[in-house]
N, C-alpha and C positions, 0 to 999 in steps of 0.2 A: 627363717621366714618361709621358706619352701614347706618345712615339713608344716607349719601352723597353717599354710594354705590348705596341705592334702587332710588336713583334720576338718577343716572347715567345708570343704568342700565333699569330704566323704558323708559330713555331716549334714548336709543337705540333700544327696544325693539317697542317703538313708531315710532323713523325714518322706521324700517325695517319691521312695518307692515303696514305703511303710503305707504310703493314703492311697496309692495306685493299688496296691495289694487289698487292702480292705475292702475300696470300690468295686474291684470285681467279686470279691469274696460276696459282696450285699447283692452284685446282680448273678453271683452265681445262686445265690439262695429266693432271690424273687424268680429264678427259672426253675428252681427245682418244686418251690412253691405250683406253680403253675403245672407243669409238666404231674404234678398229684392231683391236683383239682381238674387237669382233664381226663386222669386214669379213673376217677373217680364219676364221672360222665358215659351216659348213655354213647355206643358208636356214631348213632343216627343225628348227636346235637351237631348245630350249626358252631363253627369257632370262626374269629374274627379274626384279622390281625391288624394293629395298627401299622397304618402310612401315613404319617406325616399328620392332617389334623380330620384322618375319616379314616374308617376304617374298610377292610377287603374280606369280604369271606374267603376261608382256604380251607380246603381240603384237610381233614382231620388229616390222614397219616400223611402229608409234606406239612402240618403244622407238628406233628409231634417230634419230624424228624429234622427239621429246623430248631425246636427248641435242644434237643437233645446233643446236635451239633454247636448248638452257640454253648452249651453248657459244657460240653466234653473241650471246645475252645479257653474258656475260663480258668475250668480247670489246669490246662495246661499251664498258662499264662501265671496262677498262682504260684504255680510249683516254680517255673520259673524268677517268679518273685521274689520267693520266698529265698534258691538260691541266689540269689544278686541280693541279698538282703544280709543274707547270712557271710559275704564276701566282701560288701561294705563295713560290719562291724568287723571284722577283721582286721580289713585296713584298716580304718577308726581306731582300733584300738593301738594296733602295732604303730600307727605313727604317734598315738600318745603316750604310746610308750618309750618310744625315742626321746618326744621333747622331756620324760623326766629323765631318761639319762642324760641328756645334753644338761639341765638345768643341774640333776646332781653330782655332773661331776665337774661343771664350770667353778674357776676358781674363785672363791671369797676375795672380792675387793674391799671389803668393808672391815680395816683393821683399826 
């Protein structure tokens, strides 16, 4: 019972760091997106940033260095991911692998 628990539970804990994984992977790519479309801008344009449901003009270099910062965070955070992702299937596997030894080597009652 134990070990069908740590399956089921490694099992879950794998779905929901696999979609935590992805989500930032899409918001590290809508900042890299950005962080190009302003390399590709004059120095003198105005940039926004959103607050909440208006927006705040900032200063080109603390807006590029904010994004750069939220992306070089993400970053981290994936790698991160990715190992705790890779140490869930791990688990995952090694305890499904137990339940087939327990299952093949339990004795045949059926004679």
């Amino acid at each position: 019972m134990q070990i069908q628990q740590t399956v089921v539970q490694s099992q879950r804990a794998l779905t929901i760091t696999r979609q935590t994984c992805t989500t930032n992977e899409r918001e590290r790519r809508i900042l890299q997106l950005t962080i190009d479309e302003l390399k590709g801008m004059d120095k003198d344009v105005n940039v926004y940033k959103g607050v909440g449901k208006m927006f705040m003009m900032t200063p080109r270099p603390t807006m590029d260095k904010e994004l750069k910062s939220q992306e070089k965070e993400l970053s981290d955070d994936i790698s991160n991911l990715n190992i705790k992702i890779k140490y869930l299937e791990k688990q995952s596997s090694d305890a499904q692998a137990q339940l087939r030894d327990i299952f093949h080597h339990a004795p045949n009652n059926q004679q």
